[in-house]
N, C-alpha and C positions, 0 to 999 in steps of 0.2 A: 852682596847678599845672595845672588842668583848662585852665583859658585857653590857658597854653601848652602843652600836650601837644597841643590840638585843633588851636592855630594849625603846630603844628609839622607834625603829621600833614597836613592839610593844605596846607599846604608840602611836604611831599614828595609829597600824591597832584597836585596841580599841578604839578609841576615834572617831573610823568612818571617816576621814578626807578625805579616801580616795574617789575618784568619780570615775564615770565608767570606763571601760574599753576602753583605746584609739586604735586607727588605726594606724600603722607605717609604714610607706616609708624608705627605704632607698632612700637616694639621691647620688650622683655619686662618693660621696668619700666614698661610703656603711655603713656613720654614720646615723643608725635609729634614725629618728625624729616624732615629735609627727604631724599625717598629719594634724588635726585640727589646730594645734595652733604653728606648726613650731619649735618648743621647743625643743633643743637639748639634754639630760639628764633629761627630764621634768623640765626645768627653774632651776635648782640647777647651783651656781656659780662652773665649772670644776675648778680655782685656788684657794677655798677657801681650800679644800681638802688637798693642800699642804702649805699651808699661814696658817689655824685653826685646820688644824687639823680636821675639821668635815665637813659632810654635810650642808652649808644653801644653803638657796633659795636665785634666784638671784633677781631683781627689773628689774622691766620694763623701767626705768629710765635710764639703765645702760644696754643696751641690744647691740649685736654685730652679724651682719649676716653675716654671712663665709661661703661659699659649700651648699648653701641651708637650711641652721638652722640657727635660732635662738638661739644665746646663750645670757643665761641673769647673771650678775656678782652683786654683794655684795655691790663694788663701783668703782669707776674709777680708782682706782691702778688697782683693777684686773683685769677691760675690758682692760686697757692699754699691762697688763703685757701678756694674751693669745692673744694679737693682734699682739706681737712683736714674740710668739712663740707657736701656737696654736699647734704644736708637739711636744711638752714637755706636755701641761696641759692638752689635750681633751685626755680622755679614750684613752688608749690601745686598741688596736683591734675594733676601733670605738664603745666603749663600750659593744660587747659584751661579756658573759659570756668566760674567757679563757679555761675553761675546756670541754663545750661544743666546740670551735672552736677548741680545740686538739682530740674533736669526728668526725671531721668533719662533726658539726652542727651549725643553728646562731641563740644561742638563747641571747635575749637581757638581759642585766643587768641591777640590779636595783639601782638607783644611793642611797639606803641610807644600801647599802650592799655592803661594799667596800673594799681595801685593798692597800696600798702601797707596792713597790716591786722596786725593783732596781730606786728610784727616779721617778715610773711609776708609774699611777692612773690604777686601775683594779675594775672595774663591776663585782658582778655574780647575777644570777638569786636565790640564795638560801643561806642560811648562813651554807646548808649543802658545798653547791659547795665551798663556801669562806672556810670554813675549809677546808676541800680539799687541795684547792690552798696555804694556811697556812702550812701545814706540807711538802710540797717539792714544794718551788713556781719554783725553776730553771727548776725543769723537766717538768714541767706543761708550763712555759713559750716556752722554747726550743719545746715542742709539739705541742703547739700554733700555734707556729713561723712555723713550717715545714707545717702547713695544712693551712695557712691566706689565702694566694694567692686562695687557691683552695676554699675557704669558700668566701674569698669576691669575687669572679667570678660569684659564682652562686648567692650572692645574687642581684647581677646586672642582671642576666639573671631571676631572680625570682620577680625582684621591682613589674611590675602588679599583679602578685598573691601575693606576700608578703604584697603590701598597703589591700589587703583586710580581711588578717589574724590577730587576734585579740590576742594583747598583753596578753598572760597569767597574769602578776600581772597586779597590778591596779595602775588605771593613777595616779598622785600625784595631788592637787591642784597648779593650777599657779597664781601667784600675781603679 
């Protein structure tokens, strides 16, 4: 799976797809969203993840507003199926990176840099950070876990200077 996730990513940072650099808000359940365009994981389906196996994008067709984001899904099973349980399918740690949030820091993950883990969808910011997370994911989770509360606190006290800092990787295209 790493082979193709990187050749894939890859493939998309070559092929230019990407567009500028978005703005991110956290909103009150401190899942960063895109502030432009509301897009929770940049429109990527969170249950295709565990249903294909992979990253796609979701459809506007098939879109679901929950906590302030938009999420957009693949098709009506999976808007149905995170509606019934959007804490089983949305990101861990509200998609941020778990290694950074075991530094007690929030940086966001990239949704086509991934990793399942105890039946849990996990973000990182690097495919160095996802390796990481790959050789000892329990102790990296359990790190996580002791420093959330303190991570997502501050990012509640940080939302107005956070919406104006600028997402390190780049936005993905929404469709």
């Amino acid at each position: 799976m790493g082979a193709v996730l990187g050749m894939g990513l890859g493939m998309v940072l070559g092929l230019g797809i990407f567009t500028p650099l978005p703005l991110w808000a956290a909103s009150d359940n401190q899942l960063a969203v895109n502030e432009g365009t509301g897009l929770a994981i940049s429109g990527f389906d969170p249950v295709a993840y565990f249903t294909e196996g992979k990253a796609l994008f979701g459809r506007p067709e098939f879109e679901l507003n929950l906590d302030g984001a938009v999420w957009r899904f693949a098709n009506e099973g999976n808007k149905g199926a995170f509606a019934k349980h959007p804490e089983i399918y949305a990101p861990r740690f509200a998609g941020y990176d778990p290694l950074a949030i075991g530094r007690g820091r929030s940086v966001q993950g990239h949704p086509l840099i991934w990793a399942m883990a105890g039946q849990r969808l996990y973000l990182f910011y690097s495919e160095q950070t996802r390796a990481s997370f790959l050789a000892d994911p329990g102790r990296i989770i359990d790190t996580a876990e002791r420093k959330w509360l303190d991570v997502a606190r501050s990012l509640g006290r940080q939302s107005a200077s956070f919406s104006r800092r600028r997402q390190i990787w780049p936005r993905l295209p929404t469709r």
